[in-house]
C-alpha positions in Angstrom: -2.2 59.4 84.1 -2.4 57.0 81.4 -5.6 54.5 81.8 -5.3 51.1 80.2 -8.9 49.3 78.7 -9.4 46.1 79.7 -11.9 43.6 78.6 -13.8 42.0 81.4 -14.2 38.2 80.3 -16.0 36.1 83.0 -13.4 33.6 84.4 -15.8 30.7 84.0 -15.5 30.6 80.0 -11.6 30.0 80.6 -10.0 27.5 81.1 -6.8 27.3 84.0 -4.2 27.8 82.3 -5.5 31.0 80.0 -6.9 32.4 82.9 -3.7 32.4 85.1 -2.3 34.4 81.9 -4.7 36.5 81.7 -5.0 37.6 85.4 -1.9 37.1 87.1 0.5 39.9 84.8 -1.0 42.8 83.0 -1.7 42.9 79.4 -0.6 45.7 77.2 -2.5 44.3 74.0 -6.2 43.4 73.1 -7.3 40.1 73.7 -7.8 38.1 70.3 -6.2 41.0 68.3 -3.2 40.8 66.1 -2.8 45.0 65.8 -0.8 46.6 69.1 -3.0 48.8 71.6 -3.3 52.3 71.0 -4.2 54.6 74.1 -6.8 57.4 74.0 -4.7 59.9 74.9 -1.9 59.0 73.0 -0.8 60.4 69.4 -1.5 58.3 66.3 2.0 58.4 64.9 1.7 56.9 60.8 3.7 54.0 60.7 6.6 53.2 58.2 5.0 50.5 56.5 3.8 49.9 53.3 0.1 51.8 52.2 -2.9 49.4 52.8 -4.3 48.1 49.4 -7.4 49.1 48.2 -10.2 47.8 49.3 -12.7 49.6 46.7 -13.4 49.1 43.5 -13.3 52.9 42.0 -9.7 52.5 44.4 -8.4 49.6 42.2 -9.6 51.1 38.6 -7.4 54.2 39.3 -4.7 52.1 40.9 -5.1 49.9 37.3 -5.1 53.6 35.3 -2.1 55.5 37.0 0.4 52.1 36.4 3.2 52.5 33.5 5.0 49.8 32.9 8.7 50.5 33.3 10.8 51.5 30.2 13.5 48.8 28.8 16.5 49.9 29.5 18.5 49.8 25.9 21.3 47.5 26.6 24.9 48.0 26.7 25.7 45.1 23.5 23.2 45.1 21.1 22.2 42.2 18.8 23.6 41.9 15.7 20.5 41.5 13.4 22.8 40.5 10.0 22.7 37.0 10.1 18.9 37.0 9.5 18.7 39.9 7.1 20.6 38.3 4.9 18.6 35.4 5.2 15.4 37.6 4.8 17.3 38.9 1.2 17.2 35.3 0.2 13.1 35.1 0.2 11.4 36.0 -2.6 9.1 38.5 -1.8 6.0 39.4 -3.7 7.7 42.0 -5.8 10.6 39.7 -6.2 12.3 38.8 -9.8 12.7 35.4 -8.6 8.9 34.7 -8.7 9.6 32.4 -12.0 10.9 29.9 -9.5 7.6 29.4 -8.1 5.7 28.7 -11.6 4.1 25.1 -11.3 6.2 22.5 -13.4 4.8 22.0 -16.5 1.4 19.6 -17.4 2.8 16.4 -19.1 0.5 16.2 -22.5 -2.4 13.7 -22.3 -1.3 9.9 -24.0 -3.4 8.7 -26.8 -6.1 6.0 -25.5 -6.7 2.1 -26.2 -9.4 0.8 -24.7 -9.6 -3.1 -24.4 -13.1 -4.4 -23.3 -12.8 -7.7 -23.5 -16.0 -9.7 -22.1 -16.8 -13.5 -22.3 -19.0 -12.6 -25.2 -17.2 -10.2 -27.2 -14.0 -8.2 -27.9 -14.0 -4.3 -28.2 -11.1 -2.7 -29.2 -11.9 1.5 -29.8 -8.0 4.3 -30.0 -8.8 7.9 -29.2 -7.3 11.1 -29.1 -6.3 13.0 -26.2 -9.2 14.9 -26.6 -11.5 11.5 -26.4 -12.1 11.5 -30.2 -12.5 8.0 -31.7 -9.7 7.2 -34.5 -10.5 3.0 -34.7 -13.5 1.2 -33.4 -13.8 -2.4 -34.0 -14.7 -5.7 -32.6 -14.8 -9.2 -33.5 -18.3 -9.2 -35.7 -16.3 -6.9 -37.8 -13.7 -9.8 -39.2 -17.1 -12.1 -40.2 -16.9 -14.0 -36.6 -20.3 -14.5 -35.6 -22.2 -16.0 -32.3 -20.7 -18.1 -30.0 -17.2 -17.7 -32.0 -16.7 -14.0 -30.8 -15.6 -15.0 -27.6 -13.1 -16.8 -28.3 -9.1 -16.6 -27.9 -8.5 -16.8 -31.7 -11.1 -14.0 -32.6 -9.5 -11.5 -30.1 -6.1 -12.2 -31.7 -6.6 -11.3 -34.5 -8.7 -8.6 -33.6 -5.5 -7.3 -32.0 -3.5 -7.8 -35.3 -6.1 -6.2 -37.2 -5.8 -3.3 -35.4 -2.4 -2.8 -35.2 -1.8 -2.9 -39.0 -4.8 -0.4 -39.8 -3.0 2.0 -37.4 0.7 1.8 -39.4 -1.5 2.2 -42.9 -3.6 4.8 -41.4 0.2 6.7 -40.3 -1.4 6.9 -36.5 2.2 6.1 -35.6 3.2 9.6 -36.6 0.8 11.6 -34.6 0.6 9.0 -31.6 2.9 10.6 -29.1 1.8 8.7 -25.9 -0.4 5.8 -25.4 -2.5 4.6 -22.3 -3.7 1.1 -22.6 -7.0 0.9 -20.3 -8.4 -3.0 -20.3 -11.7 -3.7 -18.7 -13.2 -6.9 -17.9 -11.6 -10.2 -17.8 -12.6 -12.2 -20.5 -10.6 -14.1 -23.0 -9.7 -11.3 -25.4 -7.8 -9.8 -22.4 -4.7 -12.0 -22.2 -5.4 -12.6 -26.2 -4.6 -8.6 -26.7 -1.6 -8.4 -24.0 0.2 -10.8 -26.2 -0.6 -8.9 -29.3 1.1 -5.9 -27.7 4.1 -7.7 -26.2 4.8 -9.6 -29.1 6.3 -8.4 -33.0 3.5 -7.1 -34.2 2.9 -5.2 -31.6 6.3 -3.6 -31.5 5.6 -0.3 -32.8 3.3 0.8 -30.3 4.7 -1.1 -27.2 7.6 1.6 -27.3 4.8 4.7 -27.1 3.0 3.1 -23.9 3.3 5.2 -20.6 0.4 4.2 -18.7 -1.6 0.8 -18.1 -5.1 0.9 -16.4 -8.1 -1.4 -15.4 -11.2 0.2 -15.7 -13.2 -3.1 -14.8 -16.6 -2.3 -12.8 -16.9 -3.2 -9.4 -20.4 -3.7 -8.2 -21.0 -2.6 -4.7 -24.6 -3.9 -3.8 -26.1 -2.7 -6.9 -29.0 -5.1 -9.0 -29.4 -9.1 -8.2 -26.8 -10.9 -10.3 -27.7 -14.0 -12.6 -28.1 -17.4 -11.1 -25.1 -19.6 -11.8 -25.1 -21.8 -15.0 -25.7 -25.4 -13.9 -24.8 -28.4 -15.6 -26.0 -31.7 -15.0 
C-alpha cells in the first residue's frame, strides 16, 4: 500500500482560504515545491529532459575543453574572387616594377637671394648664392652719402640702381637662375627699392623673381623699447 508524506503545518500560521485548500482535498505534491512528489517505494524513472548544467567548476572547464565548433559547410555557389584579384594586380607591390611611380617629385633648385634691409637710418642691399654666398654687399655710405642723408628716399634709389647695373657688368644675369627678394624693415629705402625693381631699370631681374618675403622682426615681450621722440 502506497503511503503519501505529508507535512504537518499548524493551521494557525494560515490563513482561511490556504487552509481550506490545504485540508479539505488531498495533495499529491510538496507544499512550496515546484519538482512533482516522488514516493519511497516507487522507481526513479530518468526523465526525457535535457542534462542539468554543471554546477562545478572542474564540470564547466571540461564542458569548455570537449566543445568543437561546428564545421562550415562549403556552399553550393561559391564567390567569384576575380573582380578583386585583378584589382590586387593593379597595386604595386614591393617587388613591383612600377615602384618608379612612387619616387618623390623632384626638389625645385634654390633661387638666388636679395636681401633689402631697409631701416630709418640706413639702406642695406647684400645678393647671394643659393648656397648663402655673398656676390654684392652695399649700402648707402658706399655712394659718399653720409649721416642723416642715408636715410633718405633719394639715397635708397639710387642704391637700387647702383646695384642693378654692377650685376649686368658683373654678368650675374647669366648665372642668376631664380631670385627671392626678402625685405625687412619698413623704412624709407623699402618702397624706394620696390620701385627700382618694378620699373626699367629693373627689368632684367623682375623676369627671374619667384618668391617675395618679409623677414621683418617681431618682438614678442623681449627688452624695453625707446621712449618716443617728443617735440615741443
Amino acid at each position: 500500500m502506497k503511503t503519501r508524506l505529508t507535512r504537518l503545518i499548524a493551521p494557525t500560521s494560515l490563513c482561511s482560504r490556504c487552509r481550506y485548500r490545504l485540508f479539505s482535498q488531498p495533495s499529491f505534491s510538496r507544499l512550496f515545491s515546484s519538482t512533482s512528489h516522488i514516493l519511497a517505494d516507487e522507481p526513479s524513472e530518468p526523465s526525457p529532459q535535457a542534462a542539468s548544467p554543471p554546477t562545478t567548476l572542474s564540470a564547466l572547464s571540461k564542458s569548455f575543453t570537449s566543445y568543437k565548433p561546428p564545421s562550415p559547410e562549403p556552399s553550393s555557389s561559391a564567390h567569384d574572387n576575380s573582380d578583386l584579384d585583378d584589382l590586387n594586380s593593379l597595386v604595386p607591390g614591393p617587388s613591383s616594377s612600377s615602384s618608379d611611380l612612387a619616387q618623390a617629385p623632384a626638389r625645385t633648385p634654390e633661387p638666388h637671394h636679395l636681401h633689402i634691409y631697409a631701416h630709418k637710418h640706413n639702406t642695406h642691399i647684400t645678393l647671394t648664392t643659393p648656397q648663402r654666398q655673398s656676390l654684392i654687399s652695399v649700402s648707402t655710405g658706399n655712394l659718399n652719402f653720409r649721416k642723416a642723408q642715408r636715410g633718405t628716399y633719394d639715397a635708397a634709389y639710387q642704391l637700387g640702381k647702383y646695384v642693378m647695373e654692377r650685376i649686368q657688368q658683373q654678368g650675374l644675369l647669366k648665372q642668376i637662375e631664380s631670385l627671392e627678394v626678402i625685405l625687412r624693415d619698413f623704412g624709407p629705402g623699402r618702397e624706394a627699392l620696390t620701385k627700382v625693381l618694378l620699373g626699367s631699370e629693373g627689368r632684367a631681374l623682375r623676369a627671374k623673381v619667384v618668391r617675395v618675403a618679409d623677414s621683418t622682426r617681431l618682438k614678442f615681450g623681449g627688452t624695453r623699447s625707446k621712449k618716443p621722440r617728443r617735440l615741443g
